[in-house]
C-alpha positions in Angstrom: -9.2 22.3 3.2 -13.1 22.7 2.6 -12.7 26.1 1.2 -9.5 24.6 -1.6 -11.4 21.8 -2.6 -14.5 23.8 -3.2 -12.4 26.1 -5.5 -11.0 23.1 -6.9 -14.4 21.3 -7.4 -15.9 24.4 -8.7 -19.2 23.9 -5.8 -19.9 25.5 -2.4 -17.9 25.2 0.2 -18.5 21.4 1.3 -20.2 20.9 4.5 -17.8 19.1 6.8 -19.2 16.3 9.6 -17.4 16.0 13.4 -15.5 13.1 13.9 -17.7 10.2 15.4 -17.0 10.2 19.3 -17.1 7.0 20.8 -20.5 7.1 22.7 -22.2 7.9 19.5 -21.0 4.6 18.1 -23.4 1.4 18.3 -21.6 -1.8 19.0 -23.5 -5.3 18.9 -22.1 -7.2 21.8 -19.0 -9.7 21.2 -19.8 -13.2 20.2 -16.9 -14.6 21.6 -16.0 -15.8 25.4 -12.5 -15.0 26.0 -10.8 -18.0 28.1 -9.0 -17.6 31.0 -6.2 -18.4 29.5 -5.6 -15.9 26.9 -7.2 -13.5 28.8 -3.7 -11.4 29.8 -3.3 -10.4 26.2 -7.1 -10.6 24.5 -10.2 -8.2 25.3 -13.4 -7.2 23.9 -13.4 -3.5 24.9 -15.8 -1.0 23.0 -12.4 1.2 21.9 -10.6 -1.7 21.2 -13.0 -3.2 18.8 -13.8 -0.1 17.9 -10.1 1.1 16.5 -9.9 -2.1 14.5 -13.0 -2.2 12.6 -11.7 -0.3 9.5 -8.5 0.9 7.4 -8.0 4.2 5.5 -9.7 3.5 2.5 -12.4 6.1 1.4 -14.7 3.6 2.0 -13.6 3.1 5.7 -13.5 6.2 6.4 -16.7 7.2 4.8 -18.4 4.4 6.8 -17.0 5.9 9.8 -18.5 9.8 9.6 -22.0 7.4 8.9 -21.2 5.8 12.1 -21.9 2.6 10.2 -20.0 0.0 12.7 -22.0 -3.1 12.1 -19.5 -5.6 11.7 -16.8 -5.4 14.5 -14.4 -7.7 15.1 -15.6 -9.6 18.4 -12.1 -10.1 20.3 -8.4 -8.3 20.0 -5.5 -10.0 20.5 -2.4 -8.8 21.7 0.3 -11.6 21.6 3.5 -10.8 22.7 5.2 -14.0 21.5 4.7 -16.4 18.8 3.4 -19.0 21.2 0.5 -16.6 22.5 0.1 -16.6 18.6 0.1 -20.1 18.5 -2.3 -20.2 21.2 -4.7 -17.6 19.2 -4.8 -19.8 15.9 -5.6 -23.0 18.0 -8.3 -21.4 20.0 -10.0 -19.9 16.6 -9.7 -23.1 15.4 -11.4 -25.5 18.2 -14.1 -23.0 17.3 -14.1 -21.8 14.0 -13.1 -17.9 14.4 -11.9 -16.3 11.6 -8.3 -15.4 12.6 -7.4 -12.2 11.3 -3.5 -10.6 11.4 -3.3 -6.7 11.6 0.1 -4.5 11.6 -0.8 -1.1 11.8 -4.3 -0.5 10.3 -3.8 1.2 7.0 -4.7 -0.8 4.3 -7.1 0.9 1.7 -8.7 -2.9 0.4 -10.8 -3.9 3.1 -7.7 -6.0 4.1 -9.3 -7.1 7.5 -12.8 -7.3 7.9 -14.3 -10.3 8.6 -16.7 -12.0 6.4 -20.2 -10.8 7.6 -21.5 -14.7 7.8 -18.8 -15.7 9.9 -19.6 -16.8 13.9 -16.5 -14.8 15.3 -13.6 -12.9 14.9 -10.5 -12.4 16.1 -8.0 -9.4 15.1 -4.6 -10.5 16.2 -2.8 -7.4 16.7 1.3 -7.7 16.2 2.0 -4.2 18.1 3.7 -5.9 20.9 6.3 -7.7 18.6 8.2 -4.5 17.5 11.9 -5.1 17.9 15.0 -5.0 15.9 16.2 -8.5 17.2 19.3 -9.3 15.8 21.7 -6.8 13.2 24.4 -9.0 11.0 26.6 -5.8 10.1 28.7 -8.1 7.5 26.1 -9.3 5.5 24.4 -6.2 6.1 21.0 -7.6 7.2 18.4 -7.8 10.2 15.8 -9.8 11.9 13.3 -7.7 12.6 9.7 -8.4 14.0 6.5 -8.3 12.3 4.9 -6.0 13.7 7.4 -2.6 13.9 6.2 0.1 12.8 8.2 2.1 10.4 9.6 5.4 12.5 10.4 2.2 15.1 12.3 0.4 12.4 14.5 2.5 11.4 15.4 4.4 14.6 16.4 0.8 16.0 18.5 0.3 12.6 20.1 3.7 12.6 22.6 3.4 15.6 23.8 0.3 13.4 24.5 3.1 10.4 21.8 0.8 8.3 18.4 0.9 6.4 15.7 -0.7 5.0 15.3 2.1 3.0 11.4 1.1 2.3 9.6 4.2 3.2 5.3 3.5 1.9 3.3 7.1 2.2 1.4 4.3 5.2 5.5 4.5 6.7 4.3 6.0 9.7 1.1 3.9 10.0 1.8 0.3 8.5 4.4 -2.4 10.2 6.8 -4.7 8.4 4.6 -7.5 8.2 1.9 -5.9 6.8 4.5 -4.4 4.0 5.7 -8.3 3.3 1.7 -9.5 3.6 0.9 -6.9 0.8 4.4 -6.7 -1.4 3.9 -3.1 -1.2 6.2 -0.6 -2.6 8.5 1.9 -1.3 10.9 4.7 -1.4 12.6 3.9 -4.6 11.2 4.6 -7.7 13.3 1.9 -9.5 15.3 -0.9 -8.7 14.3 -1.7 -5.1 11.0 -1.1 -5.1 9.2 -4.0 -4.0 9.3 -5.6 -0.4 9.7 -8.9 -2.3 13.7 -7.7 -3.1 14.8 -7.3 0.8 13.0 -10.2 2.2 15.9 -12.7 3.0 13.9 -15.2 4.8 10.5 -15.3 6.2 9.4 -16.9 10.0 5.3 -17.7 9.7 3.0 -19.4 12.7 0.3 -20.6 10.7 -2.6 -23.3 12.4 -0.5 -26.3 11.3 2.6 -24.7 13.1 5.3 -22.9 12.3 7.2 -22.8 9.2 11.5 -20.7 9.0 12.8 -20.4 5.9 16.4 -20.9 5.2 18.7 -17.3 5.5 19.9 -17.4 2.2 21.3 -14.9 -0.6 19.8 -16.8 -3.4 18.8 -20.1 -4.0 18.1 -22.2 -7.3 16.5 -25.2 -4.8 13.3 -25.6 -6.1 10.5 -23.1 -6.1 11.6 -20.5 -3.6 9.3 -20.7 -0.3 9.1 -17.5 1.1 7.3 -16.0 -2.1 4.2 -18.1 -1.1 3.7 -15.9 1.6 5.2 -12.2 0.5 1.4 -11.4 -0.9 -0.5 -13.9 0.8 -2.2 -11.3 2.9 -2.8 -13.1 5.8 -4.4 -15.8 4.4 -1.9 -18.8 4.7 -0.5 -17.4 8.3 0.5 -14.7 10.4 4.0 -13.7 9.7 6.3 -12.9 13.0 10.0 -12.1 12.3 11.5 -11.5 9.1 15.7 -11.2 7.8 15.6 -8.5 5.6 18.0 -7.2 3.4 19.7 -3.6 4.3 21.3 -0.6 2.7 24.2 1.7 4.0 22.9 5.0 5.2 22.6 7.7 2.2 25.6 10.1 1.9 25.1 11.4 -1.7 22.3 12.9 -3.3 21.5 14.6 -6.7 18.1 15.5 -8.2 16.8 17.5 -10.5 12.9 18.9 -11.2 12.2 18.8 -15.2 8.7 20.1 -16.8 7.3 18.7 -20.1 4.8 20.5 -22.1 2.7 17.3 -22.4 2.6 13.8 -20.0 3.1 11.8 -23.3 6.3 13.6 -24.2 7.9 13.2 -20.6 6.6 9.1 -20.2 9.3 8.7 -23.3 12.1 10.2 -21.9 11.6 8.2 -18.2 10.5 5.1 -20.2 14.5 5.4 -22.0 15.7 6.7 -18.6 14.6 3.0 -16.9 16.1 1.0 -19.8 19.3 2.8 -19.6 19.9 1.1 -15.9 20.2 4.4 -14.3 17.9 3.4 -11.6 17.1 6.5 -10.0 15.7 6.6 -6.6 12.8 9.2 -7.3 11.4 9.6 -10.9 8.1 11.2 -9.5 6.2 12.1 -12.8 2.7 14.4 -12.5 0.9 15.4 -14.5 0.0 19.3 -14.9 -3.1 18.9 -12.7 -1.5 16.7 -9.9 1.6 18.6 -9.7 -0.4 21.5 -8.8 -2.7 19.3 -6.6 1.1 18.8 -5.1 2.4 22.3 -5.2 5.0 21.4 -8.1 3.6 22.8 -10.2 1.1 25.8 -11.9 -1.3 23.4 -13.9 0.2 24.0 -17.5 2.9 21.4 -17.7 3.9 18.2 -16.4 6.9 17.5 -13.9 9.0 15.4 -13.2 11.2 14.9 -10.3 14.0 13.3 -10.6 17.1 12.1 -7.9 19.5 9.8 -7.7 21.2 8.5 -4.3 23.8 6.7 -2.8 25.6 5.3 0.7 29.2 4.8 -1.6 29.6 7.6 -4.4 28.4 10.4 -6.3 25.7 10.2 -8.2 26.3 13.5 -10.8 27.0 11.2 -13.8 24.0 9.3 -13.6 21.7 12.7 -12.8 23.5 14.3 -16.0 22.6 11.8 -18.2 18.9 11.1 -17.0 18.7 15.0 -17.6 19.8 14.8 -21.3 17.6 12.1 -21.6 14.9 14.6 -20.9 15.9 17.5 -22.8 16.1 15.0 -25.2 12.7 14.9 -25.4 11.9 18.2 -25.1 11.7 18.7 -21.2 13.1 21.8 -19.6 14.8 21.9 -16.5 14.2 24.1 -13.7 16.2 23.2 -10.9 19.2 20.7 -10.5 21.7 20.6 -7.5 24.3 17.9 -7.8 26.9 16.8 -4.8 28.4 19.8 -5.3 25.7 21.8 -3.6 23.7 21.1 -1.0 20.6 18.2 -3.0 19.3 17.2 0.8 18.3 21.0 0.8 17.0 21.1 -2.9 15.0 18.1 -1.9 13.2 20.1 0.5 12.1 23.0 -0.8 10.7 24.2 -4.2 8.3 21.5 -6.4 10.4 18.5 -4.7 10.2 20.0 -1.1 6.2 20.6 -1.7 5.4 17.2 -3.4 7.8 15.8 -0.4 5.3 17.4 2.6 2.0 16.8 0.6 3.0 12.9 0.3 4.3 12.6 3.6 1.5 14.2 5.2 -1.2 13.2 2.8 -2.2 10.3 5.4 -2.6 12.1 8.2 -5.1 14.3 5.7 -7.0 11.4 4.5 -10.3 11.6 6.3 -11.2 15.2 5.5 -12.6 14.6 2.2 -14.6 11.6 3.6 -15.9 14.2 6.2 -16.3 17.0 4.0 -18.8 14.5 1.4 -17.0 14.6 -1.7 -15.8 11.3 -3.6 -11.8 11.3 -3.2 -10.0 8.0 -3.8 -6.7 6.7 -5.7 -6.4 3.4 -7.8 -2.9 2.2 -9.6 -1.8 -0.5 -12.0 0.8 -1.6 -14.1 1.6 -2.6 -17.6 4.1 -3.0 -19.8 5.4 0.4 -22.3 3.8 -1.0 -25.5 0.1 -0.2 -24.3 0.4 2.6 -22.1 -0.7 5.6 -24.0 -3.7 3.5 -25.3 -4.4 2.0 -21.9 -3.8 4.9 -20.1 -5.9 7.4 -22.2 -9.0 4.9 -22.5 -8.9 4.4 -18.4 -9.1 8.3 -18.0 -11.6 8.6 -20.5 -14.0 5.6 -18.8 -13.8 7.3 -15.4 -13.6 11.0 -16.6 -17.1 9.8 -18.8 -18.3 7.7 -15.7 -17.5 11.1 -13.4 -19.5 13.3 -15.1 -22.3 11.8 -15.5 -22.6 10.4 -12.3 -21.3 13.6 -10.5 -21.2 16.3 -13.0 -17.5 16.6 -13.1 -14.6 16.6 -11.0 -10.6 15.8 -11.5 -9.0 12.9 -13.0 -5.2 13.0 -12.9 -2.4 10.6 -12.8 1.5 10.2 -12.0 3.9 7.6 -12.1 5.4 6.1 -8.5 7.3 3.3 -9.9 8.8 2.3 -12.7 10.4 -0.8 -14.8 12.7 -0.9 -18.2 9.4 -3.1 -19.3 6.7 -0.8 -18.3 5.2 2.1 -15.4 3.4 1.5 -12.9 0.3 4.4 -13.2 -1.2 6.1 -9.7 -4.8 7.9 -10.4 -6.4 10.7 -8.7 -10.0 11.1 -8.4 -11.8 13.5 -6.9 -15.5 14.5 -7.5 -18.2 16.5 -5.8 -21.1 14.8 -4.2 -23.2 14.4 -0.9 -22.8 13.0 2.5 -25.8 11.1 1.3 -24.4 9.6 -2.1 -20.4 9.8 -2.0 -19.9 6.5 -0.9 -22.7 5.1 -3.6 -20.4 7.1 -6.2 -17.3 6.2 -4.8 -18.2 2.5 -5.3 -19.6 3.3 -9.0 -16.3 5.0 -9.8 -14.3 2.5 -8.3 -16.0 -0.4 -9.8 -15.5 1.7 -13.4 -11.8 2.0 -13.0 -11.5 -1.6 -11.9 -13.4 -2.9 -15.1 -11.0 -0.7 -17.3 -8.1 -2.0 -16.0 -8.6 -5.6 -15.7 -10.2 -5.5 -19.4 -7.1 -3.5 -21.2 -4.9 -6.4 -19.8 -3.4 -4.1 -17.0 -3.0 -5.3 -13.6 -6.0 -4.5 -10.6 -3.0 -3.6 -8.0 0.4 -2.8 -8.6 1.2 -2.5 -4.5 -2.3 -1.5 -2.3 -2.9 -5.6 -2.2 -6.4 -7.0 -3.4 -8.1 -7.1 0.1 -11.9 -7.6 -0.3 -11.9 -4.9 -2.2 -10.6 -6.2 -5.5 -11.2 -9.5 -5.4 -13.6 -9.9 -8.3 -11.1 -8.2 -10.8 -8.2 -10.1 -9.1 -10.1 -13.5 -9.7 -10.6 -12.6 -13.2 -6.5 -11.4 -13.5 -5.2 -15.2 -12.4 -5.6 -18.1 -13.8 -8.0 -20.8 -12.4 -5.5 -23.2 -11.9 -3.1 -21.5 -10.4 -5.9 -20.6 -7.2 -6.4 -24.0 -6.7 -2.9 -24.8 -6.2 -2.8 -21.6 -4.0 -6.1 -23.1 -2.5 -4.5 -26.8 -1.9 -1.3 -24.9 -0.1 -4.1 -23.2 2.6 -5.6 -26.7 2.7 -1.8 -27.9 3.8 -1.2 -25.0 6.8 -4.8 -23.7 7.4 -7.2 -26.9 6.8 -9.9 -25.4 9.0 -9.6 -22.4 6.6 -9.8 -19.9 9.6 -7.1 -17.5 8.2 -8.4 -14.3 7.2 -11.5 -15.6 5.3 -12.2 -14.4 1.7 -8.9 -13.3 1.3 -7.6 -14.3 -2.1 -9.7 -18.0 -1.9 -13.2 -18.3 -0.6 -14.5 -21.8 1.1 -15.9 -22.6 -2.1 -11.9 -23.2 -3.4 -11.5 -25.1 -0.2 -14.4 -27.8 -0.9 -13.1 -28.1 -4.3 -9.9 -29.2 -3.7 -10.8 -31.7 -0.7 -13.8 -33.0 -2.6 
C-alpha cells in the first residue's frame, strides 16, 4: 500500500508507524466508582476503555499511531437488557455522567467522545442486545435489537428467506441502532436508501423512561414520533429494539458498466435515469481518477455502474432503458449481462467486481494511510440538480487550491453513492502527502475547507456520516435556530439532566435557554 500511494502521490515511499500496543498506551485512571450493583455488566479495564476511545475517522485513527489517548471514557457498560440500561441512565444521572450509547464503533464524526469538561463517562455498549427477536413473515417485517451487527442481522433473517437489504461500507462494523441513530445510507442507490424508509417503529430507554412507538404502516396522526429519534444520535436516548421493514431475498439481477468521456456528460444521463422512476439499486458513478483509485477504470473516462434487482421479476426492461438513457448522452457501454446470463457473476468481476472488493474491504484498509502519514479522508453532501455542476466544481476547486498550497498537491476526486429525481448526493476523495508530524494539522485544514464550501453554496454538511462533534459548527449554521430549540425543549422533556451524549446536536447552553 505504501509503495501505490507513493506512485500515486508522486513522493517517496511513506514511512509507515507500528500499530500502538497496549503497554505503550497512557491511560489517566477512571473517575468513576463502579457500584456493586452494576458491577456484573460495567468495568473500567485498560483494553476496555481503551477499544472505545475512538471511531474510524482519519482523525481517530491518526490520534491513535500518536498514541494520543487523553480522553477515555471512564466506565463500559455492557447491559444485556433494557432495565440494566435503565439502571445505567439513572446511575449517570444521580451523578452527572455523560451517558454515551455505542453500536459497533465506526462512526467517522467524533460520534462518541465525551466532552473534555465533563466529570465522567460512561460508554454503554449494546453488543449483548444482538437478536433477531421476533420475524412477522406476512407483513414481512422484524424486531430486531439495537445492537446486531450487520453479518449477525442478516444471517438471523436469512433462514426466514428475508432482508433488510441495508448494507453501509461500516456493514461489518456498525449495528442497527447506530444505522437508525445516524440515518445512514445503504445498499441502494435509489429508492430505499435511507434507514429512515424501513424503520416501522422505534423502542427508546431514555432517563425519563421508556418511550414504544406504535407498529404502524403509515400514519397521518400528528407529527410522526419515531423521526425525532432516527438522527438523534444518541442525544435524546439510547435506542434498544426496532420493527423494521424487510425485503424478499434477491432472485434477479441485471447491470451494466457504462464510461463517459467527461463526469458532466454522465451526471445528465443518471440525473434523467432517477426521474424516470427506474430506481436502480446501484448507479455507482466515478469519476476517471476514482474509478481507477477503484480498479474500474484506466483514468481517462468516467464510469458508471449501473444494476437493477429484484426478489419478484426481471429487471432487463428497466436495465435497457437506463442504458439508452446513457448512450443517449453519449456514454459507451462496456459490459451488460441481463437475466439471461449469469449478472451475480458480472457483478463480481471486471470494473463492478473490483469497485465491489475495494468498497467492501476499504474499512478493514482504513488505518494504513493514517499510519503511513499522509492526509486521506472522505466528505459527502447533497443538493438538488439545478446547482450541481456550479456547486460541485467550486467545492473541488476550494479544496484542490486549499491542497496545494497547504501540501503541494495530491488527489481530489468524487462519485456519486446515492441519488434522488431532485438531486445527487456527492462522495469526495482526498488524499494528500504530508508528515507524521502535520497530517492531522492538514487534515483538519482541509476538512474545515470542504466544510465551509459546502455549507456556504447552500449544500448540505452530511448527506449520511451523521454530524458527530465533528460537524457541528457547519450543522448549527445549516438549521434554523428555532427549530434547535424545540429539538432542545424535547431533550429538556426525556433527558432534563442533559446527560445523553453531551454536545451532540445541542450544547447546555440550548438547555439553559429553554428552562430560563
Amino acid at each position: 500500500m505504501a509503495v501505490r500511494v507513493g506512485k500515486r502521490l508522486g513522493i517517496d515511499e511513506p514511512v509507515v508507524l507500528s500499530d500502538p500496543t497496549l503497554e505503550e498506551i497512557e491511560l489517566r485512571e477512571s473517575r468513576i466508582s463502579i457500584p456493586a450493583s452494576l458491577s456484573s455488566f460495567c468495568n473500567s479495564d485498560k483494553w476496555d476503555r481503551v477499544s472505545h476511545s475512538y471511531g474510524k475517522s482519519f482523525k481517530d485513527l491518526t490520534r491513535i499511531f500518536r498514541r494520543d489517548f487523553t480522553n477515555p471514557p471512564d466506565v463500559i457498560a455492557y447491559p444485556r437488557n433494557e432495565a440494566e440500561v435503565a439502571a445505567v441512565l439513572d446511575w449517570c444521572g444521580d451523578n452527572g455522567y455523560a451517558a454515551i450509547p455505542y453500536g459497533g464503533g465506526s462512526s467517522v464524526t467524533d460520534g462518541f467522545t465525551a466532552p473534555e469538561d465533563c466529570d465522567g463517562s460512561v460508554i454503554i455498549d449494546l453488543g449483548n442486545m444482538n437478536q433477531v427477536l421476533e420475524v412477522d413473515p406476512v407483513s414481512r417485517c422484524a424486531l430486531i435489537q439495537a445492537g446486531t451487527l450487520g453479518p449477525s442481522l442478516e444471517d438471523q433473517l436469512k433462514p426466514h428467506g428475508l432482508t433488510l437489504r441495508h448494507i453501509p461500507q461500516s456493514w461489518e462494523f456498525s449495528s442497527l441502532g447506530g444505522w437508525i441513530a445516524t440515518r445512514s445510507s445503504g445498499h441502494y442507490a435509489t429508492h430505499l436508501t435511507h434507514i429512515d424508509d424501513m424503520v416501522q417503529s422505534l423502542r427508546v430507554v431514555t432517563p425519563r423512561g421508556t418511550i414504544e412507538n406504535r407498529r404502524l404502516p403509515g400514519s397521518g396522526a400528528g407529527p410522526d414520533p419515531d423521526r425525532l429519534f432516527i438522527g438523534s444520535e444518541g442525544s435524546l436516548g439510547i435506542i434498544t429494539q426496532a420493527w423494521m421493514k424487510l425485503q424478499g431475498r434477491v432472485v434477479f439481477r441485471a447491470n451494466a458498466t457504462i464510461t463517459f468521456d467527461t463526469f458532466y456528460q454522465g451526471a445528465a444521463a443518471i440525473r434523467q435515469i432517477t426521474q424516470a422512476g427506474l430506481f436502480p439499486a446501484n448507479c455507482r458513478y466515478l469519476d476517471a481518477q476514482d474509478a481507477q483509485f477503484y480498479g474500474a477504470g484506466d483514468g481517462t473516462k468516467s464510469v458508471l455502474l449501473l444494476g437493477f434487482e429484484s426478489a419478484d421479476h426481471p429487471v432487463d426492461v428497466w436495465l435497457e432503458r437506463g442504458v439508452e438513457i446513457c448512450q443517449d448522452h453519449g456514454g459507451e457501454v462496456v459490459t451488460k449481462t441481463g437475466s439471461g446470463g449469469d449478472a451475480l457473476k458480472s457483478s463480481r468481476s471486471g470494473a463492478q467486481g473490483n469497485w465491489r472488493e475495494q468498497f467492501r474491504y476499504l474499512p478493514r484498509l482504513m488505518h494504513t494511510r493514517a499510519a503511513m502519514g499522509v492526509v486521506s479522508f472522505t466528505f459527502e453532501t447533497a443538493y438538488t440538480w439545478d446547482k450541481f455542476e456550479a456547486v460541485d466544481t467550486e467545492i473541488i476547486r476550494r479544496v484542490s487550491e486549499a491542497q496545494k498550497a497547504l501540501t503541494g498537491g495530491g488527489i481530489v476526486c468524487r462519485r456519486f453513492s446515492f441519488l434522488y429525481p431532485d438531486g445527487p448526493a456527492p462522495y469526495y476523495s482526498v488524499v494528500a502527502p504530508s508528515t507524521h508530524e502535520t497530517s492531522l494539522e492538514h487534515y483538519q485544514a482541509l476538512s474545515d475547507v470542504a466544510s465551509d464550501a459546502i455549507s456556504e453554496l447552500g449544500a448540505t454538511i452530511t448527506h449520511h456520516h451523521a454530524v458527530g462533534r465533528s460537524f457541528r459548527p457547519w450543522y448549527d449554521k445549516e438549521v434554523d435556530p428555532l427549530f434547535r430549540d424545540m429539538l432542545a425543549g424535547a431533550k429538556n422533556a426525556v433527558d432534563p439532566d442533559w446527560i445523553m451524549n453531551p454536545g451532540m446536536l445541542l450544547d447546555r447552553s440550548n438547555h439553559l435557554k429553554i428552562v430560563g
